[in-house]
C-alpha positions as CSV (number, residue, x, y, z in Angstrom):
1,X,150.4,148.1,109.5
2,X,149.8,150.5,112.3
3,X,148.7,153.5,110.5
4,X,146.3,151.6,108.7
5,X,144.8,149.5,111.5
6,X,144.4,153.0,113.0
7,X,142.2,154.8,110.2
8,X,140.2,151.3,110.2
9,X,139.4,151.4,114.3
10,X,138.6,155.1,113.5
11,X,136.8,154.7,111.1
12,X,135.0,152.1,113.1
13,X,134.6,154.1,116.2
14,X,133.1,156.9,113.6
15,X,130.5,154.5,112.6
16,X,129.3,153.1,115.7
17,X,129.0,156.3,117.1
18,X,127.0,157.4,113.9
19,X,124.8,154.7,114.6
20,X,124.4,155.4,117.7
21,X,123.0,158.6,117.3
22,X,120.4,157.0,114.7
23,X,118.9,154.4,117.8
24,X,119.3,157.4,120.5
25,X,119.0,161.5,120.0
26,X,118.0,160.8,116.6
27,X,114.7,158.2,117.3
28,X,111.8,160.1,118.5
29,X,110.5,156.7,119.9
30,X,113.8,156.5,122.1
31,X,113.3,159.6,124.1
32,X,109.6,157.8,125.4
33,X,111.4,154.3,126.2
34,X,114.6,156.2,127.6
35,X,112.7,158.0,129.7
36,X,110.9,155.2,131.2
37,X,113.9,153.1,131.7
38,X,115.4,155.7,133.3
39,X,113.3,156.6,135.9
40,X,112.7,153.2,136.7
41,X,116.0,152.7,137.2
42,X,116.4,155.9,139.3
43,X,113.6,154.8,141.5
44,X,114.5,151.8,142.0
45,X,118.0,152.5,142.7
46,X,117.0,155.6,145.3
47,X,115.2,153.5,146.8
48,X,118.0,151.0,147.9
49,X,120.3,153.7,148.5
50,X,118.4,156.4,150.2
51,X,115.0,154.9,151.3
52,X,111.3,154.8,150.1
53,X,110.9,158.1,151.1
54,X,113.3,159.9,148.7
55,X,112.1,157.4,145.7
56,X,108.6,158.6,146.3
57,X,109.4,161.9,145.8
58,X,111.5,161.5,143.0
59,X,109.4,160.0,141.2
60,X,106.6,162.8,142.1
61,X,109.3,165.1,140.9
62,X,109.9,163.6,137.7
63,X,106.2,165.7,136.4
64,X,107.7,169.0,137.4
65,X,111.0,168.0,136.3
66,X,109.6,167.2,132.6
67,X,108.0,170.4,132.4
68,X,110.9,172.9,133.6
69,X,112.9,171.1,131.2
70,X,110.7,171.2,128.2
71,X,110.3,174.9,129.2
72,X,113.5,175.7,129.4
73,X,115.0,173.6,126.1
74,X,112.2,174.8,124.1
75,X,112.3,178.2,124.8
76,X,109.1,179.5,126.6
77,X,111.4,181.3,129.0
78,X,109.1,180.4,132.3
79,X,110.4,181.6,136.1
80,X,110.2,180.3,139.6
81,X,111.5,178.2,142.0
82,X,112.3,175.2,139.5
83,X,114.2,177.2,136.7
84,X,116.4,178.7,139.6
85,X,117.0,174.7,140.2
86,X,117.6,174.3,136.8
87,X,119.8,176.8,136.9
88,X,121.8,175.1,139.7
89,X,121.7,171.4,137.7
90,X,123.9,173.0,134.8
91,X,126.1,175.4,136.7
92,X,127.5,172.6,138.7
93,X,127.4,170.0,135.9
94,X,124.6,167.9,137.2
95,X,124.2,167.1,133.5
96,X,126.3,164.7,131.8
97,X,127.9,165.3,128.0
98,X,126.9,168.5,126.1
99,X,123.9,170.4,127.0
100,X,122.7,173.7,125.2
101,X,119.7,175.3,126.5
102,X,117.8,177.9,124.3
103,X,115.9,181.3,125.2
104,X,112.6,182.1,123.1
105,X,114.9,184.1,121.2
106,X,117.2,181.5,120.2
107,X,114.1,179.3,119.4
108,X,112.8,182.3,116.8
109,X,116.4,182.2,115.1
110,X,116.1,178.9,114.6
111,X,112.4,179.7,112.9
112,X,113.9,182.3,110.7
113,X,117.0,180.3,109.5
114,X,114.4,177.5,108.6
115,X,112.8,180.2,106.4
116,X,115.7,181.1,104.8
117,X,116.8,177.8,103.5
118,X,113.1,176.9,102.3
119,X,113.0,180.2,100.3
120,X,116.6,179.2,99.1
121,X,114.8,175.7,98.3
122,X,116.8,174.1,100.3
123,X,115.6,170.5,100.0
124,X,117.0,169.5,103.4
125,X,116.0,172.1,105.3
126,X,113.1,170.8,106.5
127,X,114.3,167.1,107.8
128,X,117.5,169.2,109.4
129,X,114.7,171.0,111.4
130,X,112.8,168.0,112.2
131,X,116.0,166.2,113.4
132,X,117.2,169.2,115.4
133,X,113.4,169.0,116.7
134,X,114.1,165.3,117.6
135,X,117.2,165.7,119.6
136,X,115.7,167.9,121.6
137,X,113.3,166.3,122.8
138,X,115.7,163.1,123.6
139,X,118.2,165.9,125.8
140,X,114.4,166.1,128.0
141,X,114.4,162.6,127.9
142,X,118.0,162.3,128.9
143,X,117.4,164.8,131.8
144,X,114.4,164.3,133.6
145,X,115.3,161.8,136.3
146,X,118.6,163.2,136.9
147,X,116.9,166.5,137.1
148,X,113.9,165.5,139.4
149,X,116.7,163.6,141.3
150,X,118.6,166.9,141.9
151,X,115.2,168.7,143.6
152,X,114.6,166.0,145.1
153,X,118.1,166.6,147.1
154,X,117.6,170.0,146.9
155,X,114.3,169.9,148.8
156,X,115.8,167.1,151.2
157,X,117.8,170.0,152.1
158,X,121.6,168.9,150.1
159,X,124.3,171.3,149.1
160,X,123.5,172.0,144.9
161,X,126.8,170.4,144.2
162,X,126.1,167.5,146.3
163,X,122.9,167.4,144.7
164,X,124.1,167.2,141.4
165,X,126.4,164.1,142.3
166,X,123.0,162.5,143.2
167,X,121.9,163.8,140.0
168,X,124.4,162.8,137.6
169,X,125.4,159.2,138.9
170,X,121.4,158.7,139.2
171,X,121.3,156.0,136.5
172,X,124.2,156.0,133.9
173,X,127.0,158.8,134.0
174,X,128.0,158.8,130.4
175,X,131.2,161.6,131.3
176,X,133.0,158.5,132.5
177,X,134.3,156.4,129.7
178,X,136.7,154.1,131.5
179,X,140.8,154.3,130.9
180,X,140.3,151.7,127.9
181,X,143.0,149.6,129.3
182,X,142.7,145.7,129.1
183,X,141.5,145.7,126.0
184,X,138.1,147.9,127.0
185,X,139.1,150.7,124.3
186,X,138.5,148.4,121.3
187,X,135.5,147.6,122.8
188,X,134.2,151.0,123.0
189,X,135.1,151.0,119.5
190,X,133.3,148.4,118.2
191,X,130.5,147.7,120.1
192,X,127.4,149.5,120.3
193,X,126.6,150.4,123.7
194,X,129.4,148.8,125.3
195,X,129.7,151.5,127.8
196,X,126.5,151.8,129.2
197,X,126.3,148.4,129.5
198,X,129.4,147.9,131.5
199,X,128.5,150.9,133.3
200,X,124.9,149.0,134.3
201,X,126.5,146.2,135.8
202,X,129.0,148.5,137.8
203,X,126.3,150.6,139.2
204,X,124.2,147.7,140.2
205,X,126.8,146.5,142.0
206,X,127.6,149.5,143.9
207,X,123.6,149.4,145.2
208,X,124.4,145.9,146.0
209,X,127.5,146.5,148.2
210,X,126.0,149.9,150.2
211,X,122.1,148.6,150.8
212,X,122.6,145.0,150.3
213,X,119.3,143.7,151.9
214,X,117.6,146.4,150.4
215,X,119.2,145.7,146.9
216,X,118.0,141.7,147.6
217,X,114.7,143.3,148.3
218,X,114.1,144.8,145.2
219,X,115.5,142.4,142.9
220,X,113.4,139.4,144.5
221,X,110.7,142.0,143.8
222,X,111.4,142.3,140.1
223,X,111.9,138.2,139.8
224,X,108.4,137.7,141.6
225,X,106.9,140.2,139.5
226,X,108.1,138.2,136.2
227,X,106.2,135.2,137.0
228,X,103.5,137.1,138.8
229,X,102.4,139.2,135.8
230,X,102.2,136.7,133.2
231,X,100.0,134.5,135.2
232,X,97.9,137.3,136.2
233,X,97.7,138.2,132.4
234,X,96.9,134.7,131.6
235,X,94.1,133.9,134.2
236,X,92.6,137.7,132.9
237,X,92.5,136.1,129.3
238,X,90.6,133.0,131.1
239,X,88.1,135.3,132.4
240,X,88.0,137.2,129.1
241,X,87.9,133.8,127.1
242,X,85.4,132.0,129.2
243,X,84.5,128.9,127.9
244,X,85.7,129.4,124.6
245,X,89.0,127.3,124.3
246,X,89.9,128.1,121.0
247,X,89.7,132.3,122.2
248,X,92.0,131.4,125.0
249,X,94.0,129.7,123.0
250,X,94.4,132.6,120.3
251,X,95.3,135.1,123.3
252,X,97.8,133.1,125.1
253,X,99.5,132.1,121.5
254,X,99.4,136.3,121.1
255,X,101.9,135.9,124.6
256,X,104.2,133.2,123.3
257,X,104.6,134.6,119.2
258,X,106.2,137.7,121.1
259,X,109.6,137.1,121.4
260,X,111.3,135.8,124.6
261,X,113.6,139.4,124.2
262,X,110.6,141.5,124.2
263,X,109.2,139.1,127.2
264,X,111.6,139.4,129.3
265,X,112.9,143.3,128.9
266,X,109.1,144.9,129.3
267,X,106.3,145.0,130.8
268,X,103.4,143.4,128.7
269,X,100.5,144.6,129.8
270,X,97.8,142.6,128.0
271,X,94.7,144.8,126.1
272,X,91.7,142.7,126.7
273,X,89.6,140.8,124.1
274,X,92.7,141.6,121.4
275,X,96.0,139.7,120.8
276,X,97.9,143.0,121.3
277,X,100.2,144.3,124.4
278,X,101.1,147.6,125.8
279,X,105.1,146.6,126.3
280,X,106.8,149.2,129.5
281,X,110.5,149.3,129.0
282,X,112.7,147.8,132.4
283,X,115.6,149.7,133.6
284,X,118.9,148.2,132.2
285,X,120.0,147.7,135.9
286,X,117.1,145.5,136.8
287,X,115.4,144.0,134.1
288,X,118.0,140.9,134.5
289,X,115.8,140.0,137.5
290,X,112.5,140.4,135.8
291,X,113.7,138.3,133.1
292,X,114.8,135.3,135.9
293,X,111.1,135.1,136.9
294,X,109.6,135.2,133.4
295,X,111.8,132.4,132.2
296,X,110.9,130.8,135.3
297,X,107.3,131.2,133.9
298,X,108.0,130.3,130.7
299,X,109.6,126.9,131.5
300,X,106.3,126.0,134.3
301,X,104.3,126.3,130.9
302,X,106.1,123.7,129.6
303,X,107.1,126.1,126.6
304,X,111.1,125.7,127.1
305,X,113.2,123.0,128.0
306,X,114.3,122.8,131.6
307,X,117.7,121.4,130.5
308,X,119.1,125.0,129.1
309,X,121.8,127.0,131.0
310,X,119.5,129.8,133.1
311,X,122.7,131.9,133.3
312,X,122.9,131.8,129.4
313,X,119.1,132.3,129.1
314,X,119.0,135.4,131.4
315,X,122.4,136.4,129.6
316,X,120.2,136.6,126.1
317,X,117.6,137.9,127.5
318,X,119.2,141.2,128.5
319,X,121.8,141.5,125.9
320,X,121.5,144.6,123.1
């Protein structure tokens, strides 16, 4: 009946959020990828919209923007001209969902209430601090290129609510959720992720429709650079390798035993003379186009079949 399919979807909805949390504010590793997605993404996409100018200096930005933050959420209680910035970001909602900032005070609370609950032997009261610890850092993560976004406005001489527009619908603004009509609701509830996903494809389009050659520009950029960088990587191992075949051999198979997922949604920045990769993270808004030209790559090997659908290859590729 109703009532029960009701405390099934919320169950649901509680779980998926729970595990949510788990991949996201509650992964230490998350808040190093997240932030390289992100201000990929933001560069990329200032850079369509406003110009090559602005995207350079976000991305200088991003350094300062990292340390106000970490000041700021971790309590070190630092002035000047980027905390009053700061100060502007959160009064006018630049931000999006819940954001509590601490003073050194609040930090030492936090200290003392830890050494309360060991002396209580509280088993837990370490791995709730270390989790705490955690999710700070992944609120820097979340805000550093929508925070070097808004100085960058700032200093380009914007309003600070105007500036925090810019900031907030940067990359992904996760205070819209949609109405959940047309079925999108169960969605939500079900599906991990569903909403920045959807909300990847929307803002990708809206780059698209206000800079169009610029956003053709970019993306032809990212497919080149998926065919370009593996062959670069692969005529470095030949250099590497020399006239040792079975050397080469062991290097390129090192490039084909990673997954096509990996492949196609990084980076893989090959570590001479060893069958390892340093993998960057692509922006969830662009690393469709990477993935074109890798695949591309992959099939001019001769290590996939040029018969499969590239729509549902570059559909799997970018999925999750």
């Amino acid at each position: 009946n109703a009532k029960e399919t009701g405390k099934i979807q919320k169950a649901l909805k509680s779980f998926n959020r729970g595990m949510s949390a788990n991949f996201t504010s509650r992964n230490i590793e998350f808040a190093l990828t997240n932030t390289i997605r992100d201000l990929h993404m933001a560069i990329a996409l200032s850079g369509i919209e406003e110009g090559i100018g602005y995207a350079a200096n976000l991305a200088k930005n991003a350094v300062v923007a990292q340390r106000t933050l970490a000041s700021h959420i971790f309590g070190s209680g630092t002035k000047g001209k980027y905390q009053e910035y700061l100060k502007e970001f959160l009064e006018n909602g630049g931000q999006t969902g819940f954001v509590h900032v601490r003073n050194i005070e609040g930090y030492k609370k936090d200290i003392k209430k830890l050494e309360r609950a060991i002396n209580k032997k509280d088993m837990f009261a370490i791995p709730r601090w270390i989790l705490n610890e955690i999710q700070k850092v992944n609120q820097m993560a979340e805000l550093i290129s929508r925070f070097a976004t808004y100085i960058t406005s700032r200093e380009a001489g914007r309003t600070a609510i105007r500036s925090a527009v810019d900031s907030k619908n940067i990359t992904l603004n996760f205070d819209q959720k949609g109405t959940g009509e047309l079925g999108a609701s169960l969605f939500q509830n079900n599906i991990l992720f569903f909403n920045p996903a959807v909300q990847a494809l929307y803002r990708s389009n809206q780059a698209r429709l206000k800079k169009p050659i610029r956003f053709w520009s970019v993306m032809g950029g990212h497919v080149a650079s998926g065919s370009v960088i593996p062959v670069l990587t692969f005529l470095t191992m030949a250099l590497v390798a020399g006239d040792d075949d079975d050397e080469l051999k062991e290097y390129q198979d090192a490039y084909w035993n990673t997954s096509t997922w990996i492949r196609r949604n990084n980076l893989m920045m090959w570590i001479p003379g060893t069958k390892s990769f340093v993998t960057i993270p692509l922006g969830q808004e662009l690393r469709w186009a990477y993935a074109i030209g890798e695949i591309g790559f992959t099939k001019a090997m001769g290590k996939d079949a040029y018969g499969k659908s590239a729509v549902a290859e570059i559909a799997g590729a970018v999925t999750a």
